[in-house]
C-alpha positions as CSV (number, residue, x, y, z in Angstrom):
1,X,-9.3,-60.4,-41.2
2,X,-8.4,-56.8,-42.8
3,X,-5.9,-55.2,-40.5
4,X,-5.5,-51.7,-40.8
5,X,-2.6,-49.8,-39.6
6,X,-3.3,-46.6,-37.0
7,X,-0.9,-43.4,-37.3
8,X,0.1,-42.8,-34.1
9,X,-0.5,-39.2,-33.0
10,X,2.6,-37.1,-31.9
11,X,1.5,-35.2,-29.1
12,X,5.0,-33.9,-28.5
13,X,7.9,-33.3,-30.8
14,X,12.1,-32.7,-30.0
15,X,13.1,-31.5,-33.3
16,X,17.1,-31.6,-32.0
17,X,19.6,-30.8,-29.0
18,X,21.3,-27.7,-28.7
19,X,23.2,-28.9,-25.5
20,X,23.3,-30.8,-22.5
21,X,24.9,-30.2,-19.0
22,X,25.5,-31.2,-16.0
23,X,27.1,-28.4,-13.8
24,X,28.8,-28.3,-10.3
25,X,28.8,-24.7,-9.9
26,X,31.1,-22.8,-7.3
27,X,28.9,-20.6,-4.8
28,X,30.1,-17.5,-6.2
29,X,29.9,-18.4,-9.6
30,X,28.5,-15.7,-11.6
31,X,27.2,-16.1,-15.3
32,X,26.0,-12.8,-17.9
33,X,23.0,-14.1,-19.4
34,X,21.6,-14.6,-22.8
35,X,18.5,-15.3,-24.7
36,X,18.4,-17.3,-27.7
37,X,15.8,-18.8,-30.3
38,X,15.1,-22.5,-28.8
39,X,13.9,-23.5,-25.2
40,X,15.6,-24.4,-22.3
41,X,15.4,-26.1,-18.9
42,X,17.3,-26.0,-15.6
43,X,16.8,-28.4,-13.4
44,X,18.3,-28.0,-8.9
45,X,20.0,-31.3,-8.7
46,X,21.5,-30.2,-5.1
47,X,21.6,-26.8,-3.6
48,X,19.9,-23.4,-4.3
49,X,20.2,-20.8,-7.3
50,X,18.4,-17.6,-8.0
51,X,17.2,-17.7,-11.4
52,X,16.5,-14.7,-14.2
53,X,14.1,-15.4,-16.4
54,X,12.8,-12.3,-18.4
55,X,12.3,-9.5,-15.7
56,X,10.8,-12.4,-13.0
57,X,13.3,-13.7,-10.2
58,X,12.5,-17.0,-8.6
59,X,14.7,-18.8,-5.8
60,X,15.0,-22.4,-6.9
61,X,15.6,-25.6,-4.6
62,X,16.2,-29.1,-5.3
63,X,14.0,-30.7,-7.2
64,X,12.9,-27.2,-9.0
65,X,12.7,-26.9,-12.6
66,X,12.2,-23.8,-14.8
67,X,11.6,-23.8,-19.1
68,X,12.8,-20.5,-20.9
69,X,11.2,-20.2,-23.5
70,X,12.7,-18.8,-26.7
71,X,13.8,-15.1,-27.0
72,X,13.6,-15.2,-22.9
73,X,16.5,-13.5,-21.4
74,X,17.8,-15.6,-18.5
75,X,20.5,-15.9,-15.9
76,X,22.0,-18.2,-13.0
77,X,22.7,-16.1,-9.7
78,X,24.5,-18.5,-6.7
79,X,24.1,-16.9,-3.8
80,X,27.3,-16.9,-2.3
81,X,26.9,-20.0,0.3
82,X,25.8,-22.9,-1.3
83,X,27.4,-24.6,-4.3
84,X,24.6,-26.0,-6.7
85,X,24.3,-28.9,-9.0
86,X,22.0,-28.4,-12.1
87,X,21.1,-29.7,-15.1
88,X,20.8,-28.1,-18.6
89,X,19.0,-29.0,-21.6
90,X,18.6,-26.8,-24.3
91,X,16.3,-28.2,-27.2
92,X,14.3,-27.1,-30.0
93,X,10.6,-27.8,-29.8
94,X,7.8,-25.7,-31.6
95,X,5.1,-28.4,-30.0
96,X,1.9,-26.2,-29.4
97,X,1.8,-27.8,-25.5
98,X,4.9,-25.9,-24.7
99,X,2.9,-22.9,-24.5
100,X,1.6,-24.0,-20.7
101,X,5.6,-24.0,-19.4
102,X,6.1,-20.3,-19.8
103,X,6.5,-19.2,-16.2
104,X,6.2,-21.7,-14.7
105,X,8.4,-23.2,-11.7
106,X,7.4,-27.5,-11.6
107,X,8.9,-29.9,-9.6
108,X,10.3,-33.2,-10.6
109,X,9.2,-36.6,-9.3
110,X,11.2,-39.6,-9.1
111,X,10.1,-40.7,-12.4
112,X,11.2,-37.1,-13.9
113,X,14.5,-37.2,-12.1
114,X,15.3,-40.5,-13.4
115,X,14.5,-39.4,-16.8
116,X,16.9,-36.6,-16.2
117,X,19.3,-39.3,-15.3
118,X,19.3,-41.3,-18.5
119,X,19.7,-38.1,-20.7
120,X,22.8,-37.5,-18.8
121,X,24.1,-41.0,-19.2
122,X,22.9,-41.5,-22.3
123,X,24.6,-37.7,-23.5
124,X,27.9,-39.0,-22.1
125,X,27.5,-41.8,-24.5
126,X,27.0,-40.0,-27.5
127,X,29.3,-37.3,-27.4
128,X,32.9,-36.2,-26.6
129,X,33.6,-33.5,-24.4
130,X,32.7,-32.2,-21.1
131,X,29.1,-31.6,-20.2
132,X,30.5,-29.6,-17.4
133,X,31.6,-26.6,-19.1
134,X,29.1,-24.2,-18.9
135,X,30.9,-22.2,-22.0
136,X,30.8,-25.4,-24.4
137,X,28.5,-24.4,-27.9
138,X,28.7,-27.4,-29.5
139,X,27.7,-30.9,-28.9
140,X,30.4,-33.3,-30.8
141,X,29.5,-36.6,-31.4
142,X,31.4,-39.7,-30.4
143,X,32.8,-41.4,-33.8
144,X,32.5,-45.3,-32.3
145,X,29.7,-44.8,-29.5
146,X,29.9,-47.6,-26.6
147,X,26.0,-48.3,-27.0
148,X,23.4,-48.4,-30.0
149,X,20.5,-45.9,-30.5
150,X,21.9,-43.3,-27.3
151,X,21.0,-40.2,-29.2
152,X,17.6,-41.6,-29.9
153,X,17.2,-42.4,-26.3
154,X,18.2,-38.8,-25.4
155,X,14.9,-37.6,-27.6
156,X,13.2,-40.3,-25.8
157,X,13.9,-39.5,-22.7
158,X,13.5,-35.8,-23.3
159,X,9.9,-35.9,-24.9
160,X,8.7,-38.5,-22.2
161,X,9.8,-35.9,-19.3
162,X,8.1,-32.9,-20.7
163,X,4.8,-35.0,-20.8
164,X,5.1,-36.5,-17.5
165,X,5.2,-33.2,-16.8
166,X,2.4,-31.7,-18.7
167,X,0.2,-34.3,-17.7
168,X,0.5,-34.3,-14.2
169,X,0.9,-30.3,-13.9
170,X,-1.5,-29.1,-16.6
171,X,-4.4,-31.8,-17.2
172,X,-5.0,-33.1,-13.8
173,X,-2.6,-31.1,-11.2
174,X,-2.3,-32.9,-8.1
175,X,-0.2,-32.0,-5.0
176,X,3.6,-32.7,-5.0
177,X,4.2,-35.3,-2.9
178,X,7.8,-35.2,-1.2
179,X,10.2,-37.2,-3.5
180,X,10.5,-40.6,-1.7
181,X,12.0,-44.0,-2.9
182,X,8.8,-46.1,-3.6
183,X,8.1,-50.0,-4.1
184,X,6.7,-51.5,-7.1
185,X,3.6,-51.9,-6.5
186,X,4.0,-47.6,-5.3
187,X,4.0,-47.4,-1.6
188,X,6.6,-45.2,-0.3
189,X,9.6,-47.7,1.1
190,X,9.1,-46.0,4.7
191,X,12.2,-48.3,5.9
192,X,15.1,-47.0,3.5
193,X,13.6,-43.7,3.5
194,X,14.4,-43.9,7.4
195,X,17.9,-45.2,6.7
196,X,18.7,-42.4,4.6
197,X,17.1,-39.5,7.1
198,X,19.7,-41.4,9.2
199,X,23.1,-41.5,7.5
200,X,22.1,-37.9,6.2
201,X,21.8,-36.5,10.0
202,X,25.1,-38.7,11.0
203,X,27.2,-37.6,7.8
204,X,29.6,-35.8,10.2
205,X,30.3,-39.3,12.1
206,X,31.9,-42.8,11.8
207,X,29.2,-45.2,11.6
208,X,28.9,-49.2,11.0
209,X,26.5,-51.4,9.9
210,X,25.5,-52.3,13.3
211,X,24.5,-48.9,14.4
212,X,22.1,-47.9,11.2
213,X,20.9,-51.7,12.0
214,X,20.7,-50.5,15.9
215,X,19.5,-47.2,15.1
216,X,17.1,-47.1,12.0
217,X,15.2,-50.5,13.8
218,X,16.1,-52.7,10.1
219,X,17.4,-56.3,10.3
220,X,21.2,-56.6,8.7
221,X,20.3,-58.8,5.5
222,X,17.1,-56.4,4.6
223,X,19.7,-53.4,5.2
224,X,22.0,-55.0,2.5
225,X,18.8,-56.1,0.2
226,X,17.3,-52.4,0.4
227,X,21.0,-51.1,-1.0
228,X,21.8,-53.8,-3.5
229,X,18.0,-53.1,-5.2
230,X,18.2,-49.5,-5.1
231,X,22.0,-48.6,-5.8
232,X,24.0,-51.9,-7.1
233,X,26.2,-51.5,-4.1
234,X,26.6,-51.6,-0.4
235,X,25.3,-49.4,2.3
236,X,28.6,-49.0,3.7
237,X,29.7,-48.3,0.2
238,X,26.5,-45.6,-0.4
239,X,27.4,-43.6,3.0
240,X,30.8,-43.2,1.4
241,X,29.6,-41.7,-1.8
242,X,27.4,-39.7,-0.1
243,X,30.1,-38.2,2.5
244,X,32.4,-37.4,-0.7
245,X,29.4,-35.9,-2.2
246,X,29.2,-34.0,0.8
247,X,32.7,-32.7,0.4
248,X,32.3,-31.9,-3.2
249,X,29.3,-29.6,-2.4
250,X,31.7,-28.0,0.7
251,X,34.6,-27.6,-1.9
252,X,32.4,-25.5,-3.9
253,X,31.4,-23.2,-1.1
254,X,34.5,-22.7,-0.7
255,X,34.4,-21.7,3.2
256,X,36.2,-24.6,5.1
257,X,39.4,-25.8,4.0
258,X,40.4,-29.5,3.2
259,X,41.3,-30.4,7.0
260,X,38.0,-28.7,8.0
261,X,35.7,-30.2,5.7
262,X,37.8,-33.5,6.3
263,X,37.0,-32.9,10.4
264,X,33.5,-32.0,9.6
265,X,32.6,-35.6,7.7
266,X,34.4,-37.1,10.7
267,X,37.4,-38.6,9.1
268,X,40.8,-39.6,11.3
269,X,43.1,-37.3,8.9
270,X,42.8,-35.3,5.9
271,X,45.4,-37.4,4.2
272,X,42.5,-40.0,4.7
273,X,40.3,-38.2,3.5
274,X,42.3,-36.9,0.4
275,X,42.8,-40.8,-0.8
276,X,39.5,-41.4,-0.5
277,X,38.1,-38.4,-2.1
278,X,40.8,-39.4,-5.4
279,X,39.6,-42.9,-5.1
280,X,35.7,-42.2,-5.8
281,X,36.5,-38.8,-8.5
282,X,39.4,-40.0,-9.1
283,X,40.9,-36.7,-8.4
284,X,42.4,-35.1,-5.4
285,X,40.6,-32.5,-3.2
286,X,42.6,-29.8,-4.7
287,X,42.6,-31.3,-8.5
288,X,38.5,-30.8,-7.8
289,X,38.8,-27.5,-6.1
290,X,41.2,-26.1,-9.3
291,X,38.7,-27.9,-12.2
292,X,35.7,-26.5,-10.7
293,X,36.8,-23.3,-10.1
294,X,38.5,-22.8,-13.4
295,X,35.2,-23.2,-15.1
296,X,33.6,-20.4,-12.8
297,X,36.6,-18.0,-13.8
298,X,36.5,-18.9,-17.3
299,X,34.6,-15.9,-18.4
């Protein structure tokens, strides 16, 4: 048989990273805007932000993602209440399909966010430095990487998300389903969706396994099965990180003190709550409080 080879088509081209963040912003954090000559996204991780782009304002919520497009002045505005969490990419693509992103405000799937995941992880990988400094220019790479082929995952990654995107959004829009943990074969897991609607309403409180098993109507083994397939951990463990994610997001909003915000989650004592905290960032409340707030005042 004569084989021939095919030249695949590149529908989509990253020609290189400009930067790559991952911010915890203070809810009064306040930025001067630029423009420059590549494209950028921002993508609501947790929280709410106002965002500039050209002379348009839009109010942005988790799961909300914006492209500025080159020459496009832009801007963060907090609004003074909640703290955000956002990712930043800025990249340099002259692909003819990112025309249809010029303003436009998308919203990421679980497939998206998990792409936005893997840059992250993989970013940390290949360079040195913090990607939470909103004032860092340069991406530095890491001499001796700890994994093989991470900045050519990060392209990857990068190109695969802005077609996900352009495919669903601009060949055959559908609606936007709510972002729900799914199964395999692509049903929404109704059951751990439950479980989380339920530790999120009881963050405030003490709870054990026996009352989200009471509560949430899930056997005690399938509870532990959801957790260990979805996170690698338990669900004890999960409620944890989510109640000193919690924290981190109140720290930023700076309105309630440590023994507040340690009342509030529903610990026995702020010195409780303090080991934790250092335990999971390995930092104390006010180590957090300081390093966040630092990078807002650095301008």
């Amino acid at each position: 048989m004569a084989y021939k080879s095919t030249m695949l088509h590149t529908s989509l081209s990253i020609r290189s990273i400009i930067s790559i963040h991952y911010f915890d912003y203070m809810s009064d954090f306040t930025f001067p805007g630029e423009s420059h000559n590549f494209w950028e996204l921002l993508c609501v991780d947790k929280g709410e932000i106002d965002a500039i782009a050209g002379e348009n304002r839009y109010t942005l919520k988790r799961g909300n993602i914006i492209f500025h497009q080159p020459g496009e002045f832009h801007n963060v505005i907090t609004n003074g209440s909640i703290a955000p969490s956002l990712v930043v990419i800025a990249f340099d693509c002259h692909s003819p399909c990112m025309e249809a992103f010029k303003c436009q405000i998308l919203n990421v799937q679980e497939t998206e966010a998990a792409l936005l995941a893997q840059i992250i992880i993989e970013a940390r990988h290949a360079f040195v430095g913090r990607l939470d400094d909103p004032y860092q220019e340069v991406l530095n790479r890491n001499p001796n990487p700890p994994t093989f082929g991470a900045e050519h995952l990060i392209r990857n990654y990068l190109e695969e998300l802005i077609i996900h995107l352009y495919r669903r959004y601009f060949t055959n829009p559908l609606p936007v389903p709510d972002k729900t943990w799914r199964t395999s074969s692509g049903r929404p897991n109704e059951t751990y969706n439950r479980i989380i609607r339920y530790m999120e309403e009881h963050i405030n409180e003490q709870i054990s396994i026996e009352k989200i098993c009471r509560n949430t109507l899930v056997g005690r083994s399938q509870l532990q099965r959801l957790f260990q397939e979805y996170h690698r951990c338990g669900v004890m463990e999960f409620f944890i990180l989510m109640k000193i994610d919690t924290a981190k997001q109140l720290i930023r909003s700076n309105q309630l003190n440590f023994t507040q915000i340690s009342d509030r989650l529903g610990y026995t004592s702020v010195h409780y709550f303090s080991r934790q905290f250092k335990k999971i960032t390995h930092m104390t409340p006010s180590e957090y409080a300081s390093s966040i707030r630092l990078l807002s005042e650095k301008n």
